[in-house]
Legacy VTK file of the C-alpha trace (Angstrom):
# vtk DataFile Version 3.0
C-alpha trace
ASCII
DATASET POLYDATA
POINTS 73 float
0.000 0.000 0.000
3.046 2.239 0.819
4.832 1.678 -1.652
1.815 2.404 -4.476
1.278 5.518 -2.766
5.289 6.585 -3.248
4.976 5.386 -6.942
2.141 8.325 -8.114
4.259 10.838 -6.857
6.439 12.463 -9.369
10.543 12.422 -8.253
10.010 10.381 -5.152
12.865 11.048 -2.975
13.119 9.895 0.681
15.558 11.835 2.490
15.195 9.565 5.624
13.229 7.171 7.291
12.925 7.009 11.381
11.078 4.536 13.899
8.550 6.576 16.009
5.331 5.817 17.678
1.659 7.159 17.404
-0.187 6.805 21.064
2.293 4.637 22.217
2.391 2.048 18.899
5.419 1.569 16.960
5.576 3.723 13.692
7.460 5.312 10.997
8.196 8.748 9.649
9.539 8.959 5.921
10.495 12.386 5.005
10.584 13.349 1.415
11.223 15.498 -1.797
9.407 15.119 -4.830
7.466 17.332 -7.947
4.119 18.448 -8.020
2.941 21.033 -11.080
6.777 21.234 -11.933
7.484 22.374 -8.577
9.682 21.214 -6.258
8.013 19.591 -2.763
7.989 18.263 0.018
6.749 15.701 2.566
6.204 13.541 5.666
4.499 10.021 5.954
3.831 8.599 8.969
2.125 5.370 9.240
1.218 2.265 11.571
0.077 -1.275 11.547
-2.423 -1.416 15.242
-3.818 -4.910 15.088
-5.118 -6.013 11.289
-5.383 -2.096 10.199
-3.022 0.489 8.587
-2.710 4.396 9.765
-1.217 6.713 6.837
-1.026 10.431 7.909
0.793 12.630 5.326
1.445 15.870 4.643
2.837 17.838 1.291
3.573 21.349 0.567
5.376 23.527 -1.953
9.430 23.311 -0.521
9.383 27.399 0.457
5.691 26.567 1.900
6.222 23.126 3.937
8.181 24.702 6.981
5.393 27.710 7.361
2.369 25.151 6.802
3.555 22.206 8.998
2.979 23.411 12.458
-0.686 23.841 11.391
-0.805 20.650 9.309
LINES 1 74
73 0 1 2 3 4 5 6 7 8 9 10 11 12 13 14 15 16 17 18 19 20 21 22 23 24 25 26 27 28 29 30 31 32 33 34 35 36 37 38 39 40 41 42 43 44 45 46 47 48 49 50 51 52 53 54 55 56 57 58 59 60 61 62 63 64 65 66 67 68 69 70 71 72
């Protein structure tokens, strides 16, 4: 599922990946670059497995935008 969401963004790009966890479960962050309308962007996934289901929270924003936006994201 991850990895088909990665594949419709244009440029994918991690710049890294880091365990983490969301209320307490184990998680991941994967920051990343990549192109959207022939701009350059970028991005954070952060996802979970909690029993049989999946958690994907993400967040993308122009690269002069992202660091304004995320602390309301």
């Amino acid at each position: 599922m991850l990895n088909a969401f990665t594949q419709q963004l244009q440029s994918y790009n991690p710049i890294r990946s880091i365990s983490t966890t969301i209320a307490g479960n184990p998680a991941n962050k994967t920051e990343f670059t990549f192109m959207s309308n022939g701009q350059e962007a970028r991005g954070i996934l952060l996802f979970s497995i909690i029993g049989d289901k999946f958690y994907l929270l993400s967040y993308g924003a122009a690269k002069y935008s992202y660091p304004v936006l995320l602390p309301t994201a």
